[in-house]
C-alpha positions in Angstrom: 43.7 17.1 -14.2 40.6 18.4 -12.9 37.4 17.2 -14.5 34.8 18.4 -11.7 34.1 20.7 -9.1 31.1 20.8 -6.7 30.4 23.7 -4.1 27.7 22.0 -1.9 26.6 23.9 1.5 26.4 22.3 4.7 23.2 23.4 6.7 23.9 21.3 9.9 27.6 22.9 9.9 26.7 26.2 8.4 29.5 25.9 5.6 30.8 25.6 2.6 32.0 22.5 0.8 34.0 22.4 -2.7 34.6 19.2 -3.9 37.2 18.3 -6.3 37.1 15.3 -8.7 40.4 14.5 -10.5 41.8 12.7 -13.0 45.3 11.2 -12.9 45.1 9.1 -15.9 47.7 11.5 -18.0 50.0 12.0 -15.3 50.2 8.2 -14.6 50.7 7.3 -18.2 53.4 10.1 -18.6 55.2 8.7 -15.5 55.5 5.3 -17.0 57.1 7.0 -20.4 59.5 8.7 -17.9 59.9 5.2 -16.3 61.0 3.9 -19.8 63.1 6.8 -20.9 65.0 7.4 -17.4 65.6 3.4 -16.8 65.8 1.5 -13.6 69.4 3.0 -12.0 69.6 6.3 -14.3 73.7 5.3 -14.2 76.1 8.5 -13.3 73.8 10.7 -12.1 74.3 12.8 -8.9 70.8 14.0 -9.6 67.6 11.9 -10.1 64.7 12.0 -11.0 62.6 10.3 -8.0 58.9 10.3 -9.0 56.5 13.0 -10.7 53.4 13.8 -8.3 50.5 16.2 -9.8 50.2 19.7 -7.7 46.7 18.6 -6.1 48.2 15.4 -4.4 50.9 17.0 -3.2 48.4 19.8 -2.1 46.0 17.1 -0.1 49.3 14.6 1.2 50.3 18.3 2.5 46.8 19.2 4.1 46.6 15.8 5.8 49.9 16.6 7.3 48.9 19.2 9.0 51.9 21.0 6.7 51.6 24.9 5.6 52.2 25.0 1.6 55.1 27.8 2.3 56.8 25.6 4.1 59.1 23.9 1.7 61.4 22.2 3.6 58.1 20.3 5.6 56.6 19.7 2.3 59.8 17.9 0.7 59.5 15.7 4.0 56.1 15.0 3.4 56.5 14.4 -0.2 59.6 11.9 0.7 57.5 10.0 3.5 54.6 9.7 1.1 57.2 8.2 -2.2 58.1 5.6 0.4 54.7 4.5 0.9 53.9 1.7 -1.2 50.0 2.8 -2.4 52.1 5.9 -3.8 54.7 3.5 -5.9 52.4 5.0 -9.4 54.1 8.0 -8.9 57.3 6.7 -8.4 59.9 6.8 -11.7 63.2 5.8 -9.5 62.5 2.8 -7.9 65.9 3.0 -5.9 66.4 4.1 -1.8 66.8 7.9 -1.2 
């Protein structure tokens, strides 16, 4: 959830900065209910439900990736490398190998 934004203007570079301040306390404590509901091995499933990551991560793991935002195919990669890492194990509901 977004709780600030700042538009500051560079005068050595000549431009324009927004700076975004976010919150993922919600979305963290609504991935550990999911954790709780869904279980460790979510048994007989050919479908699972691997993590929940807010649109604004996804959007900056995407950006730092070099990745375009229309290119889904890229973007499910990047998301996949990213849910592997262990600083992203928050967002992580399935804690099984994909």
């Amino acid at each position: 959830m977004k709780i600030k934004e700042e538009i500051l203007y560079d005068n050595v570079e000549d431009k324009l900065i927004i700076k975004k301040t976010h919150d993922h306390t919600p979305e963290m404590a609504r991935i550990r209910e999911l954790r709780e509901i869904c279980g460790v091995e979510q048994k007989g499933a050919e479908k699972k439900l691997i993590g929940a990551v807010p649109l604004d991560v996804i959007a900056q793991w995407c950006k730092e990736a070099g990745v375009s935002w229309d290119d889904s195919y890229a973007r499910g990669e990047v998301i996949k490398q990213r849910l592997g890492m262990s600083e992203n194990s928050g967002f992580r509901v399935w804690k099984g190998k994909y």
